[in-house]
C-alpha positions in Angstrom: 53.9 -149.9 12.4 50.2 -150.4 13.3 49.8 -152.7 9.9 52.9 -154.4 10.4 54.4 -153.7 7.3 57.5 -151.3 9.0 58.2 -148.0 8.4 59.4 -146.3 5.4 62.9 -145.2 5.7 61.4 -142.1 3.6 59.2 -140.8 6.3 60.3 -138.1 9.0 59.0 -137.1 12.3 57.6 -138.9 15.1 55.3 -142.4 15.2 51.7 -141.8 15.8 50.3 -142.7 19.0 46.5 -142.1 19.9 44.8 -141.3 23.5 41.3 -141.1 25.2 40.2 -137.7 24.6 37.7 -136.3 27.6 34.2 -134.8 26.3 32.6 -137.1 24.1 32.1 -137.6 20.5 30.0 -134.1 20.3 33.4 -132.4 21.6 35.8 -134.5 19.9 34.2 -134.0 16.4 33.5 -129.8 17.0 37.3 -130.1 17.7 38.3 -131.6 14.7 35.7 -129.9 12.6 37.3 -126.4 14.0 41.0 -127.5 13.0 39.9 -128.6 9.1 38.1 -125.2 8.9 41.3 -123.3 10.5 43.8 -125.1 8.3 41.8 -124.4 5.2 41.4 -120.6 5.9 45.6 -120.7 6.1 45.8 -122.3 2.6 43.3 -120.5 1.1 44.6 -117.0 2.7 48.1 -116.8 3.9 49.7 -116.3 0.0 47.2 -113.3 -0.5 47.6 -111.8 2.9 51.1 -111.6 2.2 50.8 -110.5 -0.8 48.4 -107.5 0.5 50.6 -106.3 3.4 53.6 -106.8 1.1 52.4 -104.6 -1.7 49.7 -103.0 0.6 52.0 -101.4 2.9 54.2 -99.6 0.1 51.2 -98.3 -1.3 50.3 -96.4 2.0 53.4 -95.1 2.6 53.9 -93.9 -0.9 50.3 -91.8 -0.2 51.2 -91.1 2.8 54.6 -89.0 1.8 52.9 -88.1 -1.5 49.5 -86.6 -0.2 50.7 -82.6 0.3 49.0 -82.3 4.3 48.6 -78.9 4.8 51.2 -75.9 4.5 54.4 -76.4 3.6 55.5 -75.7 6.7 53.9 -78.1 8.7 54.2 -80.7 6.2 56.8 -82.5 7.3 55.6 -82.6 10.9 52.3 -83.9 9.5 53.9 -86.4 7.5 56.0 -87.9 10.9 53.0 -87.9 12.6 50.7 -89.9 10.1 54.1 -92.1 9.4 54.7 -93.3 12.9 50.8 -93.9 13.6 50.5 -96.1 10.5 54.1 -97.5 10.8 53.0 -98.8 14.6 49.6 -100.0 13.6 51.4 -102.1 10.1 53.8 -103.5 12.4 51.4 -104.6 15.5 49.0 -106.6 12.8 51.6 -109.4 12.9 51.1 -110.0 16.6 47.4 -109.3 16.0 47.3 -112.2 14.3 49.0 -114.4 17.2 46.5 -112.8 19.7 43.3 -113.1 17.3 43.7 -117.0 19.0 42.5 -115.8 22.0 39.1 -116.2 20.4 37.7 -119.3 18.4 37.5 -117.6 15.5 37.4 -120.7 13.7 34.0 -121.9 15.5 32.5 -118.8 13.9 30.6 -117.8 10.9 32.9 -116.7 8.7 36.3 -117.2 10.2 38.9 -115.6 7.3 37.1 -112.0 8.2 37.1 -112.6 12.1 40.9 -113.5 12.2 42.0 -110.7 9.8 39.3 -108.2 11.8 40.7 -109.5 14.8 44.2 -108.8 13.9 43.2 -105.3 12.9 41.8 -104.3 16.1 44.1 -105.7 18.4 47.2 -103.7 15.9 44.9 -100.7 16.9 45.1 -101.7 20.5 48.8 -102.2 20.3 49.7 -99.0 18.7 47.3 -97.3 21.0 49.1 -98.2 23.6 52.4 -97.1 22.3 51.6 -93.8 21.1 49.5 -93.1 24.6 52.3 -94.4 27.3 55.4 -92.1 28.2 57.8 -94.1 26.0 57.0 -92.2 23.3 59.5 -89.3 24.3 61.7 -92.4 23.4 63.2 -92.3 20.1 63.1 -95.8 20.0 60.3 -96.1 22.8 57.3 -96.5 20.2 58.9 -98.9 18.5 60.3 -100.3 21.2 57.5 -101.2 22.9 56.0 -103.3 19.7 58.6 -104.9 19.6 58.5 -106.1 23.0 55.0 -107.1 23.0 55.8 -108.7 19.5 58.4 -110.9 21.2 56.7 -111.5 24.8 53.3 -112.7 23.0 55.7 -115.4 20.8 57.8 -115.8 23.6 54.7 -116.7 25.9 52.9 -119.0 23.4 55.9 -120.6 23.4 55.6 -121.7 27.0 52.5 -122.7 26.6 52.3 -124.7 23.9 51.8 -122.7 21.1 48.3 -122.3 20.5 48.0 -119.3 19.3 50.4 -119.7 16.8 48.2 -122.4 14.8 46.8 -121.4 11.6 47.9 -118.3 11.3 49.9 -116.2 8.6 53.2 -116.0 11.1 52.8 -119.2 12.7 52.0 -123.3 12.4 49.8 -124.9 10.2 48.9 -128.3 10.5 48.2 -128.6 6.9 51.2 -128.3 6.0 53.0 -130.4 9.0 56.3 -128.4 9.2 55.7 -128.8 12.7 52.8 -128.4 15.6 54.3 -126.1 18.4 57.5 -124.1 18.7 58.6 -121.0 16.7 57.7 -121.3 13.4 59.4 -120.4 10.5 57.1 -117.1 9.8 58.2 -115.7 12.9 61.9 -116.5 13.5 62.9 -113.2 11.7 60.6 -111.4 13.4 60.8 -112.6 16.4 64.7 -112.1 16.8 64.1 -108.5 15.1 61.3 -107.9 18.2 63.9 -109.3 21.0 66.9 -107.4 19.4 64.5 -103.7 18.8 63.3 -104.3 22.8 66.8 -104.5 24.1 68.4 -101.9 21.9 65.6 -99.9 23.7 65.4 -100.6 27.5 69.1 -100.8 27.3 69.8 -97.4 25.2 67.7 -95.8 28.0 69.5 -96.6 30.9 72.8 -96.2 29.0 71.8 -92.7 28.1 71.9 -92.5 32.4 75.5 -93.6 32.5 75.1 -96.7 33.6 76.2 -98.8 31.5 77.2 -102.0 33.5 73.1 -101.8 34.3 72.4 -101.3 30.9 74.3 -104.2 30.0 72.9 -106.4 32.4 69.0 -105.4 31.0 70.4 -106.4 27.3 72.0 -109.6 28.4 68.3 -110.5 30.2 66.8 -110.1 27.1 69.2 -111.5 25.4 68.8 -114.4 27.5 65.0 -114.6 27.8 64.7 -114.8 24.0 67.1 -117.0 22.9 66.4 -119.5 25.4 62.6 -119.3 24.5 63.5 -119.9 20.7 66.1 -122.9 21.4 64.8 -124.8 24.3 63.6 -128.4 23.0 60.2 -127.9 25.3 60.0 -124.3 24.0 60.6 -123.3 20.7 62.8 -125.9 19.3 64.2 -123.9 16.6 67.7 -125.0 15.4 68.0 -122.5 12.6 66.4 -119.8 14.6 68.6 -120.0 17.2 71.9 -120.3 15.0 71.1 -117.1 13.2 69.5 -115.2 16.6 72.9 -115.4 18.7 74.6 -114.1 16.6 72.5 -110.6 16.4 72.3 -110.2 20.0 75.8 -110.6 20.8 76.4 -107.8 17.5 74.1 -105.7 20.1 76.1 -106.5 23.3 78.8 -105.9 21.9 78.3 -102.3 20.4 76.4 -101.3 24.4 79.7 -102.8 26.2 82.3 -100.5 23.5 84.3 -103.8 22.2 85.0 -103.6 18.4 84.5 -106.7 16.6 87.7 -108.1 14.5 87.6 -110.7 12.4 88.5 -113.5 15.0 85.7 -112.1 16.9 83.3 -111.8 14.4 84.5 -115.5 13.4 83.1 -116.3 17.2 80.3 -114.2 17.0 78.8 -116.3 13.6 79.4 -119.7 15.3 77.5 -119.0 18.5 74.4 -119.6 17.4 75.9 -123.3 16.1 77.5 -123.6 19.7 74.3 -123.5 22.0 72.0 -125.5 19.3 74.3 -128.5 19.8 74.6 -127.8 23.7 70.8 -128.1 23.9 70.5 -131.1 21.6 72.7 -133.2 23.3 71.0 -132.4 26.9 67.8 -133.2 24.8 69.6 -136.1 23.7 71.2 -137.4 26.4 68.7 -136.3 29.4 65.4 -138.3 28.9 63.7 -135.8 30.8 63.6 -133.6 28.9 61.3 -134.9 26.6 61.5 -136.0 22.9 62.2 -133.1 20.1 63.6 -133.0 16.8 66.5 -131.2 18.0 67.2 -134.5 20.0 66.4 -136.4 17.4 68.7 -135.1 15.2 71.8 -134.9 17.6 71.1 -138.7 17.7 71.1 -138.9 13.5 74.9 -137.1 13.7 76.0 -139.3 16.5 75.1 -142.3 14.6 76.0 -141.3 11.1 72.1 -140.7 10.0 72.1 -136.7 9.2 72.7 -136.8 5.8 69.1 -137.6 4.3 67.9 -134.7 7.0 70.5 -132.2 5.9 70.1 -133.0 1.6 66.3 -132.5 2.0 66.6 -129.5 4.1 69.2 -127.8 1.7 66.9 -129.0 -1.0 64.2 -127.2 0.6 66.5 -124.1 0.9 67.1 -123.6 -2.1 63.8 -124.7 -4.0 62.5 -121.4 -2.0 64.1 -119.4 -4.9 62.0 -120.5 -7.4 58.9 -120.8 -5.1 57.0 -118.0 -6.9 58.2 -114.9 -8.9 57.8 -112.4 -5.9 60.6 -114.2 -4.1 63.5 -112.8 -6.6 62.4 -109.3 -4.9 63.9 -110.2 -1.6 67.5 -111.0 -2.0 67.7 -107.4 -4.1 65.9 -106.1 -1.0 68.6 -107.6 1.7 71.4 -106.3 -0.5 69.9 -102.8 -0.7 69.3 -102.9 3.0 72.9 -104.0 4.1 74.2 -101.4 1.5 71.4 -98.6 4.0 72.4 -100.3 7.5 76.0 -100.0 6.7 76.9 -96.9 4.6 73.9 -94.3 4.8 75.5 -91.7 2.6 76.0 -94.6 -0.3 72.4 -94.4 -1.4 71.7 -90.5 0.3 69.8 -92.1 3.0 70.1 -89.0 5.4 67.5 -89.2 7.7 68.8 -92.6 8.5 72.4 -91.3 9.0 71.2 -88.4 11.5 69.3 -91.3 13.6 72.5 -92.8 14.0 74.3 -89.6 15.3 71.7 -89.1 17.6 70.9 -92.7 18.8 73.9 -94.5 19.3 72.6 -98.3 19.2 70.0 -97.9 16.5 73.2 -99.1 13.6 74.0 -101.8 15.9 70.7 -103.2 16.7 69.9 -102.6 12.4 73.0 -104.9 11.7 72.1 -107.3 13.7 68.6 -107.6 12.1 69.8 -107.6 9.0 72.5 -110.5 10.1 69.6 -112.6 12.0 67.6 -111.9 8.2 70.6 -113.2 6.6 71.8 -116.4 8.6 67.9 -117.3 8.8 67.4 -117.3 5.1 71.1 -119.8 5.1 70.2 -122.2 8.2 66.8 -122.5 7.7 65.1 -124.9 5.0 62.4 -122.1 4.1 65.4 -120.2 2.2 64.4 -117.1 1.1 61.2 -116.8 2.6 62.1 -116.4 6.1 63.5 -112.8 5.5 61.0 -111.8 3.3 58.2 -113.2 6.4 59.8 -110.2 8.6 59.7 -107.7 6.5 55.8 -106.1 7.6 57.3 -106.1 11.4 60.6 -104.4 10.3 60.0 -102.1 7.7 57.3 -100.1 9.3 59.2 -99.8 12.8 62.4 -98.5 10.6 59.6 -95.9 9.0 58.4 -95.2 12.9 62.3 -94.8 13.9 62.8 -92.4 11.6 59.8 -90.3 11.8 60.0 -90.2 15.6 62.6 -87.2 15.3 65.7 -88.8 16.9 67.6 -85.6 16.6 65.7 -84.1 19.4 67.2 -86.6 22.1 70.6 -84.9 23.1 73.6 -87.3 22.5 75.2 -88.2 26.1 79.0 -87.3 26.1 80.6 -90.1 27.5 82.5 -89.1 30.6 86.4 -88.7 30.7 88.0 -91.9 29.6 84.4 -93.4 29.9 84.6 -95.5 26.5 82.1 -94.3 23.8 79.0 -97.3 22.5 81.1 -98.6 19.4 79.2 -98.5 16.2 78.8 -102.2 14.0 
């Protein structure tokens, strides 16, 4: 448009516009010199730090459960023990990354090392913090509470504008351009996972009391809180998110409040997610005010017949991410294996798994609905495969801490007479 020459009908997103910029050249040119080096350190690292934590991870728990620690007899209590403190720290390095933005690392000699470093300590912090406060009687209160941190950090960037998101493994790069604030597509998993883990906890708490109407009502705040962080236009502006992250909670809600899902329900449940996306983009659309998104955008596009370029390119995208690299293949194996675990323990002898169920009643529930946010994230959004697989250094260390946290030592609450028990998913 500035040459005159129109734009081609190829080209997505919004037109560029420029603005006086306060601070000088000096200021303006230490800005962008900080950006090119942060965007380049997220090319030239986030493939291997996946890599590392993805093959990494398996490697320490393998030594972990393979190192003999002391007498038999107090091997298995060692083994818990080192379990749940490596299982908290793994899964707080993804929002040490997010929080690493609270310094310039990128102004600094050496930035790669300072984010990762920084990411380290502040995974220390976190799971500090969670084996050290009283929430760790909790069987689900360790993991619990990473979760909710996970989820309050994102959801808090969010509001903000998402700086701390950019350039880092789990969030935004500007490199690439797949977009400059909201929830990226690194974190949607994980961040639906974190929302779903924190209400499964403050709400199996209370319920454990009795009170389940309260325990309900915590749920459906976080429930809330979440969802509308991930799908507001301003906010996180995440239409794939969203579709697959309503869905999960109401799975949740649903096992807390004792309703068994049939399949006309369960028909419901899947199109929820669908339902508020289009609410919000035609308020985006339709309400000026509330300023221009893609969500908006694309609300427009259907209106006026112009989705179909948007949606071929983004089910393009979806399914070039099987052949992206040959790690990929891994993960649709691995969500098989883990619906077959969530769903029927005994199948694959997965014991210890099946006795955290008997003891805490919304641990299957909140696990489905993980694996069903995994599932409809990988369909509805145009990363494919990859969005799953992003998830997987949050999730599959808080399953090990779960586990190792020694469940069956919480006494299961008989529901009262004609008191309803929590239905299982």
């Amino acid at each position: 448009a500035w040459f005159g020459t129109g734009v081609p009908a190829a080209v997505v997103g919004s037109p560029l516009t420029s603005s006086r910029r306060d601070g000088g050249l000096a200021a303006t040119v230490a800005m962008l010199a900080g950006q090119d080096t942060a965007a380049e350190v997220y090319r030239s690292t986030v493939t291997p730090f996946f890599l590392v934590i993805g093959f990494g991870y398996a490697a320490v728990f393998t030594v972990i459960w393979g190192v003999p620690w002391g007498r038999e007899e107090d091997r298995g209590r060692r083994h818990r023990a080192v379990t749940r403190a490596a299982g908290l720290w793994a899964a707080s390095v993804p929002v040490g990354t997010f929080l690493a933005g609270l310094v310039r690392w990128a102004a600094l000699p050496h930035p790669a090392a300072v984010l990762y470093s920084l990411a380290a300590a502040w995974a220390v912090v976190v799971a500090g913090i969670a084996l050290a406060g009283p929430w760790r009687r909790d069987p689900l209160g360790t993991a619990g509470l990473v979760a909710a941190v996970t989820a309050g950090v994102i959801a808090l960037d969010m509001m903000t504008g998402s700086h701390l998101m950019r350039e880092t493994p789990f969030g935004l790069s500007a490199l690439m351009a797949g977009r400059f604030y909201g929830l990226g597509n690194n974190a949607v998993v994980m961040y639906g996972a974190a929302g779903i883990l924190c209400a499964a906890w403050l709400g199996g708490t209370v319920l454990r009391a009795g009170a389940r109407g309260r325990a309900l009502a915590v749920m459906a705040a976080v429930t809330m809180v979440a969802v509308v962080e991930a799908a507001w236009p301003g906010f996180g502006a995440k239409v794939g998110g969203t579709i697959a992250m309503v869905p999960g909670f109401l799975v949740l809600l649903a096992a807390a409040a004792g309703v068994r899902l049939t399949t006309r329900r369960w028909a419901l449940v899947v199109v929820s997610g669908l339902v508020l996306v289009i609410v919000f983009a035609l308020i985006n659309y339709l309400v000026p005010g509330t300023g221009h998104s893609d969500i908006g955008h694309f609300a427009g596009q259907v209106l006026h017949g112009g989705a179909g370029p948007t949606l071929r390119r983004k089910v393009a995208a979806n399914l070039g991410s099987l052949t992206a690299n040959p790690f990929v293949l891994v993960i649709p194996v691995v969500m098989i294996v883990a619906g077959v675990v969530v769903a029927r323990p005994a199948v694959l002898r997965a014991a210890s798994l099946a006795g955290a169920y008997r003891a805490i009643p919304l641990l299957q529930p909140a696990l489905s609905a993980i694996w069903l946010v995994a599932l409809l994230g990988w369909l509805s959004e145009d990363s494919g495969v990859t969005v799953p697989a992003a998830a997987l250094p949050f999730v599959l260390p808080l399953a090990a801490v779960i586990l190792s946290s020694g469940p069956a030592t919480v006494p299961r609450r008989v529901p009262a007479s004609g008191e309803p028990a929590a239905a299982t998913v």
